[in-house]
MARZAKOL-666295 format. One record per residue (C-alpha): residue in three letters; residue number from 1; x, y, z; chain. Coordinates in pm, 1 decimal, padded with zeros to 6 digits. Example, Ala and Ser with C-alpha at 12.3 -4.5 7.8 and 13.67 -1.06 7.14 Angstrom:
<r><code>ALA</code><pos>1</pos><u>01230.0</u><v>-00450.0</v><w>00780.0</w><unit>A</unit></r>
<r><code>SER</code><pos>2</pos><u>01367.0</u><v>-00106.0</v><w>00714.0</w><unit>A</unit></r>
REM end
This chain:
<r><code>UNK</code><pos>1</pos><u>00000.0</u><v>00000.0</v><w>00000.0</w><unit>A</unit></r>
<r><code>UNK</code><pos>2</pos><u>00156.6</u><v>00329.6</v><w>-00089.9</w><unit>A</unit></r>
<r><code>UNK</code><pos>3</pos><u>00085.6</u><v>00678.8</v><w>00083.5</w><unit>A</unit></r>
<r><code>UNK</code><pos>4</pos><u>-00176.7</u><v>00888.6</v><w>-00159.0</w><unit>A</unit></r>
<r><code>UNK</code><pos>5</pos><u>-00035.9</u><v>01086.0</v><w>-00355.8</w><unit>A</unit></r>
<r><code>UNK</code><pos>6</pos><u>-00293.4</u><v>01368.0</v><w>-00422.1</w><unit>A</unit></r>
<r><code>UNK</code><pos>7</pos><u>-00296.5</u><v>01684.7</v><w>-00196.3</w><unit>A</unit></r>
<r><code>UNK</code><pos>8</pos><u>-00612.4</u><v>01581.6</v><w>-00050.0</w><unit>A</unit></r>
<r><code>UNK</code><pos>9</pos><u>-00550.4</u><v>01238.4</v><w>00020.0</w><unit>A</unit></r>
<r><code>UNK</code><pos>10</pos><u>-00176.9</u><v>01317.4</v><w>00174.4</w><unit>A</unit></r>
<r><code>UNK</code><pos>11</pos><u>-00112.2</u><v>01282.5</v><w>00518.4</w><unit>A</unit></r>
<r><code>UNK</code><pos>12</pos><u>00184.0</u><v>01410.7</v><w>00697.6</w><unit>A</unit></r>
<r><code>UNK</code><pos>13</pos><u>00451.5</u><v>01184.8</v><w>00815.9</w><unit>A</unit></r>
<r><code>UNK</code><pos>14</pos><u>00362.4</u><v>01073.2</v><w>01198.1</w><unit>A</unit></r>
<r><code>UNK</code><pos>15</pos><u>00697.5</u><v>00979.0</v><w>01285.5</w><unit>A</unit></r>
<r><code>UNK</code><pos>16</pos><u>00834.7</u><v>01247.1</v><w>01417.4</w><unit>A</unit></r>
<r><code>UNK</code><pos>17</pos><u>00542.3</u><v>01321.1</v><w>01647.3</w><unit>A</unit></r>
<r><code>UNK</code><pos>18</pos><u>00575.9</u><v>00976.1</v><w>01797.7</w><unit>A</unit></r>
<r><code>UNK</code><pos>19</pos><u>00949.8</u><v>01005.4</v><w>01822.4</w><unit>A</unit></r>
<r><code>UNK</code><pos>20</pos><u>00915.4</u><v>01340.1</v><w>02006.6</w><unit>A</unit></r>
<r><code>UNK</code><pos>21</pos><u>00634.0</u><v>01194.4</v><w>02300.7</w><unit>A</unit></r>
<r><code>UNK</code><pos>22</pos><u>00854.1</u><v>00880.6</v><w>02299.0</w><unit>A</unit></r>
<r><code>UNK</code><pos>23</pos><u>01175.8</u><v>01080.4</v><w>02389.2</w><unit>A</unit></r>
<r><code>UNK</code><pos>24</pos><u>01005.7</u><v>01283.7</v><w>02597.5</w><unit>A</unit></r>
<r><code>UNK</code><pos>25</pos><u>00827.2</u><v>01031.7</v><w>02889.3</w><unit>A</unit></r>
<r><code>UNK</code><pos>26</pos><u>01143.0</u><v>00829.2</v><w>02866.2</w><unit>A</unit></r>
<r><code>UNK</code><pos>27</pos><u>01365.5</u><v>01125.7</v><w>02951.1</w><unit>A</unit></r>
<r><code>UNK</code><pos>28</pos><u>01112.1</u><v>01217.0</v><w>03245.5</w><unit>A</unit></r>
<r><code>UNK</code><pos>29</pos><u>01115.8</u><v>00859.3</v><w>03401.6</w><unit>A</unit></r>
<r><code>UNK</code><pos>30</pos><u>01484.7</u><v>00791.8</v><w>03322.5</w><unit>A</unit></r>
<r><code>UNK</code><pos>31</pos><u>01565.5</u><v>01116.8</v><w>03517.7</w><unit>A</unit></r>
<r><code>UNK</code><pos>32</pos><u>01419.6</u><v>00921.8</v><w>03813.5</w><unit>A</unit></r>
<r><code>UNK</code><pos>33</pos><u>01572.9</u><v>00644.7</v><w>03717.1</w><unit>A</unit></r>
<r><code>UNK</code><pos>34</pos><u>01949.4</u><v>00781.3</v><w>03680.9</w><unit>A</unit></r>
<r><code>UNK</code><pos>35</pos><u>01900.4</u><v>00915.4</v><w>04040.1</w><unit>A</unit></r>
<r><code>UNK</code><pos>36</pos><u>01917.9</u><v>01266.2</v><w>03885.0</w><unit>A</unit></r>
<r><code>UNK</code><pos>37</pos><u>01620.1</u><v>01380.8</v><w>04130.9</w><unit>A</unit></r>
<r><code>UNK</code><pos>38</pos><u>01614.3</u><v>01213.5</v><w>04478.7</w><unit>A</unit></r>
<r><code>UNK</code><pos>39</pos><u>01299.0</u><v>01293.5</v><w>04556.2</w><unit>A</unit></r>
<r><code>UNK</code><pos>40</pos><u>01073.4</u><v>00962.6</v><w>04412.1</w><unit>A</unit></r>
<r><code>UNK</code><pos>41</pos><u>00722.3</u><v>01116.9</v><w>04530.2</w><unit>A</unit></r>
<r><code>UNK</code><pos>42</pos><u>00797.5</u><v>01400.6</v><w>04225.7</w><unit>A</unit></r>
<r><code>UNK</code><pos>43</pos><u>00766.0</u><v>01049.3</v><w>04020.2</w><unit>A</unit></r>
<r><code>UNK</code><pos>44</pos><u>00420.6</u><v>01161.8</v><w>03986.2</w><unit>A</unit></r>
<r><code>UNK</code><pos>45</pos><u>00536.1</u><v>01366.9</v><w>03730.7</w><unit>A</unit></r>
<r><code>UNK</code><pos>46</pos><u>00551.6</u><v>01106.5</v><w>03460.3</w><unit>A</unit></r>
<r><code>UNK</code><pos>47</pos><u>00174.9</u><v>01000.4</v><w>03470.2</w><unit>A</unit></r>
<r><code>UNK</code><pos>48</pos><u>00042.1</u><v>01291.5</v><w>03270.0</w><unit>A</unit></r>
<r><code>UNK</code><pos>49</pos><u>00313.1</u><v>01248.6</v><w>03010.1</w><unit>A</unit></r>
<r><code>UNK</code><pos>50</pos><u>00237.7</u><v>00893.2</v><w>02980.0</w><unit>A</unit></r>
<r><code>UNK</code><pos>51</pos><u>-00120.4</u><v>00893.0</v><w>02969.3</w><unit>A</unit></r>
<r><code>UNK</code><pos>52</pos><u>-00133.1</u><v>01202.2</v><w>02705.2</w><unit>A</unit></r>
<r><code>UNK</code><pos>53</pos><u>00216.7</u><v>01239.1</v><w>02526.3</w><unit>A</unit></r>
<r><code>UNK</code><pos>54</pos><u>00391.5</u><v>00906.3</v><w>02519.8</w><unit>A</unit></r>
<r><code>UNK</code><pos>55</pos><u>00069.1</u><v>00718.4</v><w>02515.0</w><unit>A</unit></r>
<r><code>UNK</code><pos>56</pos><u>-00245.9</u><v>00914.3</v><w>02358.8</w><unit>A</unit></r>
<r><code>UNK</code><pos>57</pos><u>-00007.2</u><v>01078.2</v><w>02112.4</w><unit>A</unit></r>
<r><code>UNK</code><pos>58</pos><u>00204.7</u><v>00767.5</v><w>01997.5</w><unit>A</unit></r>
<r><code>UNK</code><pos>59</pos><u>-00100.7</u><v>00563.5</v><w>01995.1</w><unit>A</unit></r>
<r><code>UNK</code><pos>60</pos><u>-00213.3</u><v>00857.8</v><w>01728.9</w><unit>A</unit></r>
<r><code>UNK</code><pos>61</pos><u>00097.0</u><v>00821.1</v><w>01544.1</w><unit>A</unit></r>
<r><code>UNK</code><pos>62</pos><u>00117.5</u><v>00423.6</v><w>01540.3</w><unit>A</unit></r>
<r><code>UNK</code><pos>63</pos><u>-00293.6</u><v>00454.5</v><w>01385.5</w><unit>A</unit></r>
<r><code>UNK</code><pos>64</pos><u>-00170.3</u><v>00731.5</v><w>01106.1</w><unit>A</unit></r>
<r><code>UNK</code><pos>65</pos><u>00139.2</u><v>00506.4</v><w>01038.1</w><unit>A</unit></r>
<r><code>UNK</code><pos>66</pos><u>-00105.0</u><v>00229.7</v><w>00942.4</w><unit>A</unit></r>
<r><code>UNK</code><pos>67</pos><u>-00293.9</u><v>00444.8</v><w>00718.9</w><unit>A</unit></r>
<r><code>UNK</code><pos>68</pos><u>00066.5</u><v>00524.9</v><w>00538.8</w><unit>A</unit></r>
<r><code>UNK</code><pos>69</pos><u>00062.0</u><v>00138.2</v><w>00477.7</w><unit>A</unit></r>
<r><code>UNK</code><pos>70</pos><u>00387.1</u><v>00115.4</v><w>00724.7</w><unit>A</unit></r>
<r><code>UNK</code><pos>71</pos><u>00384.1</u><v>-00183.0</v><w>00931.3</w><unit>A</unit></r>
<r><code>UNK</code><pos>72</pos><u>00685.5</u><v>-00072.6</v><w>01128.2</w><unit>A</unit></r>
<r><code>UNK</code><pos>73</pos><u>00609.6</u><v>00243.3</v><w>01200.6</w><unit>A</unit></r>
<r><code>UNK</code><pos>74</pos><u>00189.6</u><v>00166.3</v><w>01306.0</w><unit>A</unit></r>
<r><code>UNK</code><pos>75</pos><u>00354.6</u><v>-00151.9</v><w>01528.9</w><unit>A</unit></r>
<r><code>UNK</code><pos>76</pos><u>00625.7</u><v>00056.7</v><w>01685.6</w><unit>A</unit></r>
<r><code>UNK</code><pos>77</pos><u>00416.6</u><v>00376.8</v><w>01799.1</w><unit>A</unit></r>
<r><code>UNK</code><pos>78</pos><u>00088.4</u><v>00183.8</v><w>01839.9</w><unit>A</unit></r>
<r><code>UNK</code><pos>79</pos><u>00267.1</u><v>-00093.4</v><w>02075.5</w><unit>A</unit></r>
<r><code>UNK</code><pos>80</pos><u>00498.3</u><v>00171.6</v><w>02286.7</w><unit>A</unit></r>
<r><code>UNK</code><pos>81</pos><u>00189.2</u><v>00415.4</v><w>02292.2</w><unit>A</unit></r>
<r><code>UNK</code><pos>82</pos><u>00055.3</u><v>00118.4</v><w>02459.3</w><unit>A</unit></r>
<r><code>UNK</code><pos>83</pos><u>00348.1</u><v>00090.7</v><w>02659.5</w><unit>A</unit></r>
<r><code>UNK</code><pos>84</pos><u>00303.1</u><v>00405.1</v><w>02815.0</w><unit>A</unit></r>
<r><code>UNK</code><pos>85</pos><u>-00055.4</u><v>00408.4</v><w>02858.5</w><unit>A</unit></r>
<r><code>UNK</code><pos>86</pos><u>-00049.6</u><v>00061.9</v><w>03075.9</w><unit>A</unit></r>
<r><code>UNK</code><pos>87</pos><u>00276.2</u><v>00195.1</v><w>03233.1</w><unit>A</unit></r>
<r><code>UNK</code><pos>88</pos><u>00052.0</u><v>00496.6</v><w>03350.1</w><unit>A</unit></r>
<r><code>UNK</code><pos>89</pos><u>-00230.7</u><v>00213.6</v><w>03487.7</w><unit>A</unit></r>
<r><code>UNK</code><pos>90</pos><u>00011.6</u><v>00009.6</v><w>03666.9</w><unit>A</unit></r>
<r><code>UNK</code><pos>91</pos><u>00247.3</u><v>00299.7</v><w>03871.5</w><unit>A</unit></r>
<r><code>UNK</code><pos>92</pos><u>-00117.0</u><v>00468.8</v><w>03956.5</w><unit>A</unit></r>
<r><code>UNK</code><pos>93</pos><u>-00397.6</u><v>00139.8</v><w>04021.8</w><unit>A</unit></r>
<r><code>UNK</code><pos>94</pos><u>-00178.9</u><v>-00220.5</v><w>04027.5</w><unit>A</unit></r>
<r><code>UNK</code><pos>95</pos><u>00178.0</u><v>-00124.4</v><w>04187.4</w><unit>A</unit></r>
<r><code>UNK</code><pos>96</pos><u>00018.3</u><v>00030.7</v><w>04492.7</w><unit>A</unit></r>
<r><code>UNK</code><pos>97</pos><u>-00158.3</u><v>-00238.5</v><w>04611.4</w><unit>A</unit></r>
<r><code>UNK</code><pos>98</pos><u>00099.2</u><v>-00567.2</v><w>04549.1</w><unit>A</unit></r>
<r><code>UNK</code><pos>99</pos><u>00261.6</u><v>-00699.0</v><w>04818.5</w><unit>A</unit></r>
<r><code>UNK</code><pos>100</pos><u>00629.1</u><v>-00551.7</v><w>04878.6</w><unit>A</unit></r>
<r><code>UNK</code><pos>101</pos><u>00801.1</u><v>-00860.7</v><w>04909.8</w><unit>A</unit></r>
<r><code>UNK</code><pos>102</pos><u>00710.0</u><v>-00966.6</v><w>04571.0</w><unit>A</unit></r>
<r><code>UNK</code><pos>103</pos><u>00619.8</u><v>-00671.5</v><w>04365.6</w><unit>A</unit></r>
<r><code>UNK</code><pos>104</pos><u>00926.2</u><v>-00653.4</v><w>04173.7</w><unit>A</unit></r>
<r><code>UNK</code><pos>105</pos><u>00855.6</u><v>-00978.2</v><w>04023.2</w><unit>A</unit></r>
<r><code>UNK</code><pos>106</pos><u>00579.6</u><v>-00815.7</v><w>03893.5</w><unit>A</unit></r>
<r><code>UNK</code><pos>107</pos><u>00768.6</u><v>-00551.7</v><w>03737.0</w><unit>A</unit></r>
<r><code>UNK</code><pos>108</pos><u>01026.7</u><v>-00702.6</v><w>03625.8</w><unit>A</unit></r>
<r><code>UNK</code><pos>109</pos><u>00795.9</u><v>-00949.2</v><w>03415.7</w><unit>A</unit></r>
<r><code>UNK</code><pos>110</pos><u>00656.0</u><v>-00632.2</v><w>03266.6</w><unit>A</unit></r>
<r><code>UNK</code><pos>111</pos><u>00966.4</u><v>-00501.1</v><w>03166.5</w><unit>A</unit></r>
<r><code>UNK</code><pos>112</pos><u>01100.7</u><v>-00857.5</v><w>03002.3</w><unit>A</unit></r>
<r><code>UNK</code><pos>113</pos><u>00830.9</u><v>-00880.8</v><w>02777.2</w><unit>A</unit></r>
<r><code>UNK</code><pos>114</pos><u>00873.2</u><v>-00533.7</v><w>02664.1</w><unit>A</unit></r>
<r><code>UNK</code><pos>115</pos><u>01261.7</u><v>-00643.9</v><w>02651.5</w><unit>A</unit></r>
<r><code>UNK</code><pos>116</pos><u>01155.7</u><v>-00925.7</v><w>02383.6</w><unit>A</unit></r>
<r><code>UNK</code><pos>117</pos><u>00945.8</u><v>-00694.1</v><w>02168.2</w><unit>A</unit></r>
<r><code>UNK</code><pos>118</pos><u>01188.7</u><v>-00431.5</v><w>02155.1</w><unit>A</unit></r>
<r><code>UNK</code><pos>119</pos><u>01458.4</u><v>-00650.5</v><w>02056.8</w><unit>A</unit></r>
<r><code>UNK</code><pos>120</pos><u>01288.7</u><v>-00830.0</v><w>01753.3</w><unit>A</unit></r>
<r><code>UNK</code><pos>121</pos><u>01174.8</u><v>-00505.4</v><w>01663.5</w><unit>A</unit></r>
<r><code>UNK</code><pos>122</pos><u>01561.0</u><v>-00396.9</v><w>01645.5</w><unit>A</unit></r>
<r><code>UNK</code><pos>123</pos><u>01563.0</u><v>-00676.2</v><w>01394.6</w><unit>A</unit></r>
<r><code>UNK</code><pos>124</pos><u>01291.6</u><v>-00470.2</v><w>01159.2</w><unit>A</unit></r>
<r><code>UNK</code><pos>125</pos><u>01488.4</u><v>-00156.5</v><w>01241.8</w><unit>A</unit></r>
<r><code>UNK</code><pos>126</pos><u>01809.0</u><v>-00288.3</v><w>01015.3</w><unit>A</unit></r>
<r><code>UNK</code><pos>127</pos><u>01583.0</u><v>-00215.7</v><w>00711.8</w><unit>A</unit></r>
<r><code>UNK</code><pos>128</pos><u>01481.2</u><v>00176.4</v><w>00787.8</w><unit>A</unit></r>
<r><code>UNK</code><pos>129</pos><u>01749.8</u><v>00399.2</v><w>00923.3</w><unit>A</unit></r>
<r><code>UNK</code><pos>130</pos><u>02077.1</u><v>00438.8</v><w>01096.5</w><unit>A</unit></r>
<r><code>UNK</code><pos>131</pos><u>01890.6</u><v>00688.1</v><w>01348.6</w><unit>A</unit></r>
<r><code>UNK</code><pos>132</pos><u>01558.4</u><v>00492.3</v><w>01414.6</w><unit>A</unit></r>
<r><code>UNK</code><pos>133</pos><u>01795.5</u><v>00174.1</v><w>01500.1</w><unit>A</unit></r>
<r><code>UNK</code><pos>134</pos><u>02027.2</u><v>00358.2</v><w>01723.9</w><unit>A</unit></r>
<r><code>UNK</code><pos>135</pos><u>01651.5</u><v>00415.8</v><w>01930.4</w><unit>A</unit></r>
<r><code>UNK</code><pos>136</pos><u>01591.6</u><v>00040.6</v><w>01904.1</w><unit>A</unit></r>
<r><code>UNK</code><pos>137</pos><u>01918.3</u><v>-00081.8</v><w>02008.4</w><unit>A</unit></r>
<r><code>UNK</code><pos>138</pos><u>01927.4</u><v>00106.6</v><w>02304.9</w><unit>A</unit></r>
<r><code>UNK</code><pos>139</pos><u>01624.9</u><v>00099.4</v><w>02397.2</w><unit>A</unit></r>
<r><code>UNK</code><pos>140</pos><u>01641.4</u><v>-00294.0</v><w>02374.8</w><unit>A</unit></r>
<r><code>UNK</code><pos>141</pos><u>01967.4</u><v>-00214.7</v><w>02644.0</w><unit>A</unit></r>
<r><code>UNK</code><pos>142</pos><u>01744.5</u><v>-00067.4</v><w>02857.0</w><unit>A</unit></r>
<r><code>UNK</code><pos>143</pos><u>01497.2</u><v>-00300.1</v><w>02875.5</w><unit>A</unit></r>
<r><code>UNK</code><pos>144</pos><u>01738.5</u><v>-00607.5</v><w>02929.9</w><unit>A</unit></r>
<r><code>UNK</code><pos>145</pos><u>01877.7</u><v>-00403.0</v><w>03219.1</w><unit>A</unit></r>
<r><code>UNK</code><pos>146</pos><u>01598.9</u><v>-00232.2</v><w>03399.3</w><unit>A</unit></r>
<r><code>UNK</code><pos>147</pos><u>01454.5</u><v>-00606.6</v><w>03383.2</w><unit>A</unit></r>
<r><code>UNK</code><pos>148</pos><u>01741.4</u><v>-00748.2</v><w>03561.2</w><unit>A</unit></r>
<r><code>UNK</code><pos>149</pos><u>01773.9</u><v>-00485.6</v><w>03787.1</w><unit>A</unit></r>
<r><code>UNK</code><pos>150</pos><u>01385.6</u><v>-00530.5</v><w>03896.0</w><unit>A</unit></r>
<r><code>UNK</code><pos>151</pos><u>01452.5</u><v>-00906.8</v><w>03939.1</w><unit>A</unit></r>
<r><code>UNK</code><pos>152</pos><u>01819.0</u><v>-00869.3</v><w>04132.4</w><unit>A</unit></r>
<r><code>UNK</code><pos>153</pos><u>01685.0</u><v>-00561.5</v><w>04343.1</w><unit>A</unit></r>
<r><code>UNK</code><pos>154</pos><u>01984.3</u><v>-00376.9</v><w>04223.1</w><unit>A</unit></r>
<r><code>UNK</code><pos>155</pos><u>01955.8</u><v>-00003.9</v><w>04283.5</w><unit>A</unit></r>
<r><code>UNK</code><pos>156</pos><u>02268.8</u><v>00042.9</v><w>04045.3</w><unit>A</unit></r>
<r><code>UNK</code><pos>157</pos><u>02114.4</u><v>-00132.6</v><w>03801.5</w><unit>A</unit></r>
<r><code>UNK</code><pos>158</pos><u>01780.9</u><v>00037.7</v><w>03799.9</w><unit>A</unit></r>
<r><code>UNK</code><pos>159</pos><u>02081.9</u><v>00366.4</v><w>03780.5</w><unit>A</unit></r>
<r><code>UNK</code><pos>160</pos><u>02257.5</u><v>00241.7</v><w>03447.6</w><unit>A</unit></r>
<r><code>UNK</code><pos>161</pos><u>01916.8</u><v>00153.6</v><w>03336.4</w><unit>A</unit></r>
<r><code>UNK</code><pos>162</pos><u>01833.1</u><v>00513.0</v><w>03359.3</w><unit>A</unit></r>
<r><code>UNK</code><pos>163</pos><u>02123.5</u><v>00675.7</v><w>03193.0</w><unit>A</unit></r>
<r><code>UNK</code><pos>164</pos><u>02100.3</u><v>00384.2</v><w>02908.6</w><unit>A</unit></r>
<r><code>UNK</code><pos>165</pos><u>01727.5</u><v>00581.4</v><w>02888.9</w><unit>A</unit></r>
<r><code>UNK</code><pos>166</pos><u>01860.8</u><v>00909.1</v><w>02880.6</w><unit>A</unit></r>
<r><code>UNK</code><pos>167</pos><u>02040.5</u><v>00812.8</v><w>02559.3</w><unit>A</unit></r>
<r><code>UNK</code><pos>168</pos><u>01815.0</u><v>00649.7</v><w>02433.3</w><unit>A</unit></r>
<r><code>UNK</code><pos>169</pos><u>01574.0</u><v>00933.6</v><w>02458.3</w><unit>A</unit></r>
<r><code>UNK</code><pos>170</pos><u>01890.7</u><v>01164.5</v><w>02354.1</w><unit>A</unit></r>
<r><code>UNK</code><pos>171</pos><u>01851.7</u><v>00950.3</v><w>02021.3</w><unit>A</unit></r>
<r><code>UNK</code><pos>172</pos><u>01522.5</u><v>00929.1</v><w>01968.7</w><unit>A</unit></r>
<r><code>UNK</code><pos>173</pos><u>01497.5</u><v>01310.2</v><w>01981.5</w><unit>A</unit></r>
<r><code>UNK</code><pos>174</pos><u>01734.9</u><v>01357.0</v><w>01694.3</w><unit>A</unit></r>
<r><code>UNK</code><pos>175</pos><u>01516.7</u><v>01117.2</v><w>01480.0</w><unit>A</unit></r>
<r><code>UNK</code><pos>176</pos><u>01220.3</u><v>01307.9</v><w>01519.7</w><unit>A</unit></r>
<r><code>UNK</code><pos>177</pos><u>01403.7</u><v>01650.9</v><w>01479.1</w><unit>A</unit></r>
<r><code>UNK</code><pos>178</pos><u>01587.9</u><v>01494.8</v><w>01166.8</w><unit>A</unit></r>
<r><code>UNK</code><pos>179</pos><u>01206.3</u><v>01362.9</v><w>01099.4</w><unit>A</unit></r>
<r><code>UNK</code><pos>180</pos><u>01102.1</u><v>01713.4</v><w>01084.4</w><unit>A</unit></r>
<r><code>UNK</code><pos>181</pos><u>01335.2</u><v>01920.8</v><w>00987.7</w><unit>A</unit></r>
<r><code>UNK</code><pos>182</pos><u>01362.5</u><v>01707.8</v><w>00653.5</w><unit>A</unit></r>
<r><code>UNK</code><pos>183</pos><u>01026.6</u><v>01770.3</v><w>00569.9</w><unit>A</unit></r>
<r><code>UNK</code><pos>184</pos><u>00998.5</u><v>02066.8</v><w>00632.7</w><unit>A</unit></r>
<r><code>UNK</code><pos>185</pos><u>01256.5</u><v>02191.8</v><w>00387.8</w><unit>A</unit></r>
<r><code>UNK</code><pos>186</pos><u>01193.4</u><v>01902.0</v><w>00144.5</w><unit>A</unit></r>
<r><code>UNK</code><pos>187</pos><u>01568.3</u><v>01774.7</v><w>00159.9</w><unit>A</unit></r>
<r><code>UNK</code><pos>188</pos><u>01830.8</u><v>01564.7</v><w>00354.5</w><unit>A</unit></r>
<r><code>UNK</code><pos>189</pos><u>01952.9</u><v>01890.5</v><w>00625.9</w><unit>A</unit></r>
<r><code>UNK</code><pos>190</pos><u>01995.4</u><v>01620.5</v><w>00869.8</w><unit>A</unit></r>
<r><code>UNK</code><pos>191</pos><u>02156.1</u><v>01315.5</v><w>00854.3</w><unit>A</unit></r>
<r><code>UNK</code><pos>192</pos><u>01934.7</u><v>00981.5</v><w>00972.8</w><unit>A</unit></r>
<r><code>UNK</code><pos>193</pos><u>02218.9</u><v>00759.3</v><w>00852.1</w><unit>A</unit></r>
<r><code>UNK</code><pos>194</pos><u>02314.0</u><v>00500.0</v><w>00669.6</w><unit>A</unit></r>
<r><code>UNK</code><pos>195</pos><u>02189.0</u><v>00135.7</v><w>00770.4</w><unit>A</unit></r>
<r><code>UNK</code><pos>196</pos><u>02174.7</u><v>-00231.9</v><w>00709.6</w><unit>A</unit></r>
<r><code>UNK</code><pos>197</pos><u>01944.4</u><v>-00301.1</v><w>00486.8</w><unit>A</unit></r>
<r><code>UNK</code><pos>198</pos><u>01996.2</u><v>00016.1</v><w>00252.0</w><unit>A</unit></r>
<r><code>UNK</code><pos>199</pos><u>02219.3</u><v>-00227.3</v><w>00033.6</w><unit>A</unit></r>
<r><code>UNK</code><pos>200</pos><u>01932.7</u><v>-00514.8</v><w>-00014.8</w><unit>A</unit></r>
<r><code>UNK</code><pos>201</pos><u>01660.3</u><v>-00228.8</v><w>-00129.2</w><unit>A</unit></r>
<r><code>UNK</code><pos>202</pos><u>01638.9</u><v>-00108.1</v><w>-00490.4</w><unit>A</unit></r>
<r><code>UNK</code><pos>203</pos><u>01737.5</u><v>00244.8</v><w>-00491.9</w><unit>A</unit></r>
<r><code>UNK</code><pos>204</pos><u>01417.6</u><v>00457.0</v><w>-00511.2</w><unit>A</unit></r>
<r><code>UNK</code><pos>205</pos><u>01485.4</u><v>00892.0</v><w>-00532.6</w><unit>A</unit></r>
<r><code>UNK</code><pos>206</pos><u>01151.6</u><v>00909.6</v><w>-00333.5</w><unit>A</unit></r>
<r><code>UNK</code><pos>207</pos><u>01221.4</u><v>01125.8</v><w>00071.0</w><unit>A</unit></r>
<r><code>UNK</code><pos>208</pos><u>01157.8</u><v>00881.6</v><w>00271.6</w><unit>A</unit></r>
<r><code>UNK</code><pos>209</pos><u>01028.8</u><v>00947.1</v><w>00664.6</w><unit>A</unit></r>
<r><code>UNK</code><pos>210</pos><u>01220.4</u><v>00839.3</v><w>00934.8</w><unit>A</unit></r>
<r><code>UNK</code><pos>211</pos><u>01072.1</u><v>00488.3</v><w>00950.9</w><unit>A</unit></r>
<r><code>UNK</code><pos>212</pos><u>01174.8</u><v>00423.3</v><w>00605.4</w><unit>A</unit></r>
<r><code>UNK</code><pos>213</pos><u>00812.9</u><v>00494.6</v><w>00473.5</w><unit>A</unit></r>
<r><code>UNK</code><pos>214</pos><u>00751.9</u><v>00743.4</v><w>00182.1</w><unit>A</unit></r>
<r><code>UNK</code><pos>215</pos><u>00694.5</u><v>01088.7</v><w>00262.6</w><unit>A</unit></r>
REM end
């Protein structure tokens, strides 16, 4: 399915909208993570992102990406808007009320099987660009290690978690300002990279978003 091509039927490129509420809720929490701000109770700080920018806006994205035709792009923002949005549910209503013993069991299952998705979605990420897989591969990194830390009970863990979400929110900002800035001047000003699977595409002259659709 390609993107319409008539001024009517065009739709802008969602990426960099979901990029931008990704980056942002992730640099929020990982701030809390990293240890930046002692104070945990200002944690409440990250619901309202995650309800409306990481998760009502990304969701938005993820549903526009599908009517672009790009599977990537709709499974990426449509699962991690999800992400947030049950994140949101389960600091506020389920966390609360599990016993303390146990409860980072409970997390930590959360966070594995966001850990698997993210990581065969890395695999995907080969075939759009250098700067969308730099977001994937560490985000994958900080899954794998804000998992283990929840299951060890490793404060320094849950701490290089957080600065391994730092950079990854570091990098998914520069895909969605690349993301924008590129369409907005119709050219290449910034740089989303090469990557993997450029070489097993045939070359096309069409400006392509940052998740490899056409723009």
């Amino acid at each position: 399915m390609s993107t319409p091509t008539t001024e009517q039927g065009k739709i802008a490129d969602p990426g960099p909208l979901g990029l931008a509420a990704f980056a942002a809720t992730t640099f929020v929490l990982s701030t809390f993570n990293a240890d930046l701000i002692h104070d945990k109770t200002l944690t409440a700080v990250v619901l309202p992102l995650a309800l409306f920018y990481g998760g009502l806006a990304q969701l938005l994205a993820g549903m526009w990406e599908f009517r672009k035709g790009n599977t990537f792009g709709a499974t990426a923002f449509g699962s991690f808007g999800a992400f947030w949005l049950s994140y949101a549910a389960y600091a506020k209503f389920v966390a609360p009320g599990l016993p303390a013993s146990t409860a980072h069991q409970a997390t930590g299952l959360f966070l594995l099987v966001w850990a698997v998705f993210t990581v065969y979605m890395t695999v995907a990420a080969t075939r759009t660009t250098g700067a969308i897989l730099a977001v994937f591969v560490t985000l994958s990194a900080t899954f794998i290690v804000l998992c283990v830390a929840e299951f060890a009970q490793s404060p320094n863990t849950v701490k290089a978690g957080g600065w391994l979400g730092l950079v990854t929110a570091v990098c998914a900002w520069y895909a969605s300002f690349a993301g924008v800035t590129n369409s907005t001047y119709q050219r290449a000003v910034m740089p989303v990279f090469p990557n993997l699977g450029e070489h097993l595409r045939p070359h096309r002259t069409h400006h392509r978003g940052p998740f490899g659709a056409h723009a």
